[in-house]
N, C-alpha and C positions, 0 to 999 in steps of 0.2 A: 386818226384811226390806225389801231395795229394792225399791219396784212399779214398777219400770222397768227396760229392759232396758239388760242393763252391756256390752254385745256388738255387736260391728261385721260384720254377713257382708260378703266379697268375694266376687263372682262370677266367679269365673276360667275357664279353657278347662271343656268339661264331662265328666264322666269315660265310659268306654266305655258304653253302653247294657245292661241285665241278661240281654235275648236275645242279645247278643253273645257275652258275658263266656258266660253260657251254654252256648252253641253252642259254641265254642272248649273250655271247660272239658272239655263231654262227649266232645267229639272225642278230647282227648288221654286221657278218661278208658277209654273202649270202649279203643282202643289199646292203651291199657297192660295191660288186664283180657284182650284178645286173647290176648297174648304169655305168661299164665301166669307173672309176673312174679314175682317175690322179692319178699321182704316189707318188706325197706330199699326197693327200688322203688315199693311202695305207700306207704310213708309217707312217702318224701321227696315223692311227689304231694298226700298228702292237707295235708303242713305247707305247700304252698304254695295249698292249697285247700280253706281248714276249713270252705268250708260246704258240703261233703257230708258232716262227720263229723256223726255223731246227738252226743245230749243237751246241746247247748246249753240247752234251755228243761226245764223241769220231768217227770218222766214224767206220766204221764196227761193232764189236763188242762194245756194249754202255757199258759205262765206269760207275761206281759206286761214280766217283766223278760230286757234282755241278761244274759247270761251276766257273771261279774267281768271288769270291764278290757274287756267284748266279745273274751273271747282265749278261746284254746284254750292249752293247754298243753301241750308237746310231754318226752316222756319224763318224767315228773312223779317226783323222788324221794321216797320214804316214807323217811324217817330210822330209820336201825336194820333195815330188813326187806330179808333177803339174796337171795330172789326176783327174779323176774323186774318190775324195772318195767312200769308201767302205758304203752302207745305214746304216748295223748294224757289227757288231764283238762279239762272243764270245774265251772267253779264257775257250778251254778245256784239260782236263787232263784227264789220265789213270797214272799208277804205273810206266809207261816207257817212257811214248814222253809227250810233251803238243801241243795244237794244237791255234796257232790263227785260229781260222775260221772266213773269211772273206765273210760276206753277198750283193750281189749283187738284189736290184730288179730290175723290170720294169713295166709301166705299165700293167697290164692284157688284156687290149686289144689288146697290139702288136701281130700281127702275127708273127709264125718261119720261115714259108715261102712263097713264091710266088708262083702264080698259076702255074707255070712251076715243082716248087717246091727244087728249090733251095734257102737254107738259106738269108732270109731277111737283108738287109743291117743294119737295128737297132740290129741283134741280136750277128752279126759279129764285130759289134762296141762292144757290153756289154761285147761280150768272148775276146776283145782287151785289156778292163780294168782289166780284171782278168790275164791276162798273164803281164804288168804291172806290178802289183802286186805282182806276181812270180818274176819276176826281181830282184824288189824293195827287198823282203825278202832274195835273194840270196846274197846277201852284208852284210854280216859279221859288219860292219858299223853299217849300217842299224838297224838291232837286236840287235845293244848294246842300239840303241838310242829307241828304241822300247821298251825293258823289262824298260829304265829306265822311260820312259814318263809314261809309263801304269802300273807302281809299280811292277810286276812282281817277285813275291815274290824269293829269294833268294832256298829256302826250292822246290822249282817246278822246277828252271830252271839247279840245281844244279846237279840235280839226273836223269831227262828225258831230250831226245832230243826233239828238237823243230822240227816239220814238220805244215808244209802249208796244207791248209783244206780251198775251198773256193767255195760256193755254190751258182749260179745264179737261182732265179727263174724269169721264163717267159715263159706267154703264158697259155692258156687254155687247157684241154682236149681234149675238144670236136673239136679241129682242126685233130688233127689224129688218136683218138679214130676209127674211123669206116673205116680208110682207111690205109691201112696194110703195105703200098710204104712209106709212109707219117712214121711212125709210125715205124717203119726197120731205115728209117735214120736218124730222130729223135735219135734213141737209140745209133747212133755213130758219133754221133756230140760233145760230150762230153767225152774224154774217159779216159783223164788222170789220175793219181793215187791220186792227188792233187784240182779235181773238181769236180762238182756235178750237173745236171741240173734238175730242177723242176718243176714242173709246181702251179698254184695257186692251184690247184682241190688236191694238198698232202698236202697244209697247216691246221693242226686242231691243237684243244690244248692239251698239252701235262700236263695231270695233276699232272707228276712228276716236275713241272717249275712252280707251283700254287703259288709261294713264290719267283719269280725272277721278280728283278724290272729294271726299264729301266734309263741309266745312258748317260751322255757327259763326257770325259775327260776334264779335268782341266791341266795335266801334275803332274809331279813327283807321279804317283801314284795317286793322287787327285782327284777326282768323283765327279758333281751336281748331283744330281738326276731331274728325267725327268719325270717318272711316279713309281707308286707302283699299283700293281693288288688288284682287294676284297681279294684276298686270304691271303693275306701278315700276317705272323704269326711273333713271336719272339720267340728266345729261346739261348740254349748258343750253337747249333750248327754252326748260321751264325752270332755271334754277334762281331765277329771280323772285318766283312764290317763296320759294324756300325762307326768304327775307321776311313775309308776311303771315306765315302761318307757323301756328305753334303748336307743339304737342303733338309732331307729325312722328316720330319716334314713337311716343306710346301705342299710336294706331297702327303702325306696322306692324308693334308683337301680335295685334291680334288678327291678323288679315289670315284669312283661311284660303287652303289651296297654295302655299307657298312653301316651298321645304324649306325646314331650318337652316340652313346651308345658304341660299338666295335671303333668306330673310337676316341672317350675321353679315353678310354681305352688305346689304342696302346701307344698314343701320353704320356700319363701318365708313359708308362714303359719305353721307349725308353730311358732316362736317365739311369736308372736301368741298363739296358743291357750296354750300353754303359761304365758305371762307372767299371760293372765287367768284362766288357773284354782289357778293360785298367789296374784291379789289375793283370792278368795275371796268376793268382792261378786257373789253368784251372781244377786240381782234376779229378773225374771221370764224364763221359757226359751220359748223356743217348742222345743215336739218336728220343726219342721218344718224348720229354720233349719238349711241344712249347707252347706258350699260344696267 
């Protein structure tokens, strides 16, 4: 190992501030949540806005590693399961399991239940997709063809177990907020050690994810990119995606919130990085180093 660092940061123009990026995000986020929007609506907001999606980091105890590639995955295919895909997928990891988490929306205007107050039939359907899915991962099969479509590094899957993480949000607050019946079985409609239920009203941004961009599989490991957030910085901690995702370049011209100036900039280093995480002479990193 080289004890010396193999890496040059530039200082370039600086990117937007996180209370900025913030404030802007939530604006359009209320907004859109106002209007009782479609469900394509929701997701084309949240692929250009992954960090308000949950399960980036580990459940329970949150895990000090990024998620794979720091991406989220958007319509994630399971090979062979004629189902309804998954909206988005993160791959996360801790020191001992890794987790596909598998993301489930719905529109926000669905109700959970009916005036009697038994579980809605839309909602019954969505927890159908998610057990599915359980199935689909219980097949030994299945996960070979899964670590290889999605590159799943050798180094992750070698050393942790692999367990299932899979989060639906649906529904508003203000359905069972104020009604306590409502609100009691709500909280055991969901219970399993492998599920999550949420409502829109827990989605916000998560400014440890100010640097996670939104991707489609290609196979064997292979990535387009889909979007990139203002915040998206370079350095030699994530420059090893750079290796697996393509079309990261086009998605910066259109990242909104970025002045022209930081955005000639990026586009200008992005080779840089990319050349030095291909020589492989990784030396010593500082976690602090991004430009």
């Amino acid at each position: 190992m080289t004890l010396e660092r193999t890496y040059v940061i530039s200082r370039g123009p600086a990117p937007p501030s996180a209370n900025d990026y913030s404030d802007y995000a939530n604006s359009q986020w209320q907004s859109l949540l106002n209007k009782s929007p479609a469900e394509s609506e929701v997701q084309a907001f949240l692929e250009h806005n992954p960090a308000y999606l949950p399960g980036a980091w580990t459940p329970g105890t949150k895990s000090g590693h990024y998620p794979l590639h720091c991406a989220v995955i958007a319509q994630p295919l399971l090979p062979g399961l004629r189902s309804k895909r998954p909206d988005f997928m993160w791959i996360a990891m801790h020191s001992l399991e890794w987790y596909p988490t598998l993301i489930e929306i719905e529109a926000p205007s669905k109700r959970l239940f009916t005036r009697s107050g038994t579980p809605r039939a839309d909602f019954t359907q969505a927890r159908n997709q998610l057990a599915e899915w359980r199935t689909w991962f219980a097949d030994p099969s299945n996960v070979q063809v899964f670590t290889e479509s999605y590159g799943i590094p050798y180094a992750i899957r070698s050393a942790r177990q692999m367990r299932l993480h899979m989060v639906l949000v649906y529904g508003r607050r203000d359905e069972f907020d104020n009604d306590p019946r409502l609100a009691k079985q709500r909280a055991s409609l969901m219970t399993g050690a492998d599920e999550e239920l949420m409502s829109y009203d827990r989605l916000a941004v998560d400014r440890e994810l100010g640097n996670a961009i939104t991707v489609r599989a290609d196979g064997n490991g292979r990535y387009k990119t889909v979007a990139v957030p203002p915040l998206f910085h370079l350095g030699p901690n994530l420059a090893e995606r750079l290796l697996s995702i393509d079309d990261l370049d086009a998605a910066l011209r259109e990242t909104p919130l970025m002045s022209e100036e930081r955005r000639a900039f990026l586009l200008s280093r992005l080779p840089y990085w990319r050349s030095w995480a291909q020589g492989g002479a990784r030396g010593i990193v500082n976690t602090g180093d991004w430009e």
